[in-house]
Every structure is written in C-alpha cells, then in structure tokens.
C-alpha positions in Angstrom: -25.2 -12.7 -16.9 -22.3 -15.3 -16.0 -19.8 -14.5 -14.1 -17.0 -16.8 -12.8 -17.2 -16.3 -8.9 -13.8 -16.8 -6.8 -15.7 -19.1 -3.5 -12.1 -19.7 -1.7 -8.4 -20.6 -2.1 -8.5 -22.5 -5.2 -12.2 -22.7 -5.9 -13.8 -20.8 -8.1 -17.4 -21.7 -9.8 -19.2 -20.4 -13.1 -22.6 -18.5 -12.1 -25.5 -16.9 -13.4 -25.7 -13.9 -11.6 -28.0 -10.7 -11.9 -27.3 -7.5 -14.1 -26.2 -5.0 -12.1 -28.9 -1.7 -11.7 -27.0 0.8 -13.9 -26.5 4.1 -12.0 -26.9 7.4 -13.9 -23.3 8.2 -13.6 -22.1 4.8 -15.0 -21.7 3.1 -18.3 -22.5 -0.7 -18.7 -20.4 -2.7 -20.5 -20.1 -6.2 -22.8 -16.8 -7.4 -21.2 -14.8 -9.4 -24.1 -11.2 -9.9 -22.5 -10.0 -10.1 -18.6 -6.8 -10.0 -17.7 -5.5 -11.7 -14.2 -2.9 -9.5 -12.1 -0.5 -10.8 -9.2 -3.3 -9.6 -7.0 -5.7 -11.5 -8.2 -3.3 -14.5 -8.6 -3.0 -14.1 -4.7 -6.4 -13.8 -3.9 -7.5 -17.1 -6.0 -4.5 -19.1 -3.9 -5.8 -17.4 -0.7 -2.8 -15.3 0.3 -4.2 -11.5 -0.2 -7.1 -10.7 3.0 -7.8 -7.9 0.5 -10.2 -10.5 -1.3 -13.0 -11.6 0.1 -15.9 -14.4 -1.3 -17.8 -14.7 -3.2 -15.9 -12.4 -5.5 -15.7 -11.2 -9.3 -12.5 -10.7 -9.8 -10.7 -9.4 -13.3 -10.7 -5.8 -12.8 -8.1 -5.1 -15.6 -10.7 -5.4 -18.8 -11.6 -4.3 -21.9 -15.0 -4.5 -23.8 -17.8 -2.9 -26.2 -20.3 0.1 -24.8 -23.3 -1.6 -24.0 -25.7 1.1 -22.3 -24.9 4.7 -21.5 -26.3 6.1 -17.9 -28.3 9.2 -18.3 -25.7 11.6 -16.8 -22.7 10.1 -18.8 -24.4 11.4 -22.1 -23.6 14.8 -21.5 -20.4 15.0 -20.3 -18.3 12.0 -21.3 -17.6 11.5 -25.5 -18.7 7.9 -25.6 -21.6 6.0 -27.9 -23.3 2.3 -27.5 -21.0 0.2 -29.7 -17.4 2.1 -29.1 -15.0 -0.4 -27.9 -12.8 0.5 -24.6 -10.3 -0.4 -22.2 -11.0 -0.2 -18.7 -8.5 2.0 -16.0 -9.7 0.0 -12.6 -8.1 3.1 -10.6 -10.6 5.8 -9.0 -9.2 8.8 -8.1 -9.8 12.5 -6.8 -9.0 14.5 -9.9 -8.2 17.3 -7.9 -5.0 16.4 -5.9 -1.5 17.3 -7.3 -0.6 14.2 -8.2 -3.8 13.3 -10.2 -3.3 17.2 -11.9 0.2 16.5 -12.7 -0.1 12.9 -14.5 0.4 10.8 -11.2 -3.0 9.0 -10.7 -1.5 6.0 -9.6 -0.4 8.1 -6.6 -3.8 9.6 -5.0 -4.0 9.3 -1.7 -8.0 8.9 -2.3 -7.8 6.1 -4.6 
C-alpha cells in the first residue's frame, strides 16, 4: 500500500509500505479522506516529541470496509463495503466518564 511517511521536520516521502497483518479483533479499511490536526501540524514542523519517525500520520479518517477480522463479525454491526468515519480515541468503556458520554476524558485513553 502507499502511505506518505513523515521522515523529520519538514520532510515527508511517498512509500510503498506493507499491509498491515489484520488481527481478529480489527477491521481493515480503504482510507478515502485524511484530515491533518494541530498535532499533526506540529509534529510535521518538528515541535511535538510525541511524534516520532518514520511515521503515518492522519489519524482523523474516514473510508470504505475493506475486510472484517473474524471476532468483529459477531459482535460489531458492520459489512465489507459500508462506508465509516474513524474515532482515533481508545478508551476503557468502563470508567464513569466513558459510561456517562465523556470519552474524551478516560484516564486510560
């Protein structure tokens, strides 16, 4: 797959990289738009030490359903084709601000 790969502050290069192994718990998706954040924007000029090369970066996405791990088939409502948008967050679930609406909050994520 290609995959534009951030090498350092200001340099960034198109690659051909390998697909990913899909785990059983994961979907696999055709990505068909990226969007940059602040972050991101950071990272490329070299200012966030949270970003570290060679990196993907774009982790605010959206795309079409392109393989469905064997454990995502019976629990999650989702088909090869359906189009979706991506929340990059992973959270606990269990915590009270992930039960009350308030992912962005986890302590875990």
């Amino acid at each position: 797959m290609n995959a534009l790969v951030w090498l350092g502050p200001r340099e960034m290069a198109l690659r051909e990289t390998a697909l990913p192994r899909l785990p059983a718990d994961h979907v696999r998706l055709k990505v068909q738009a990226v969007g940059i954040c602040g972050s991101e924007l950071s990272g490329y000029l070299g200012k966030n030490s949270l970003r570290v090369p060679p990196l993907v970066m774009g982790h605010e996405f959206s795309g079409v359903v392109e393989e469905i791990g064997a454990a995502v088939a019976d629990v999650a409502d989702v088909a090869v084709g359906d189009r979706v948008v991506v929340n990059p967050l992973l959270t606990c679930g269990e915590c009270g601000y992930c039960l009350s609406g308030h992912e962005n909050l986890c302590q875990q994520r």
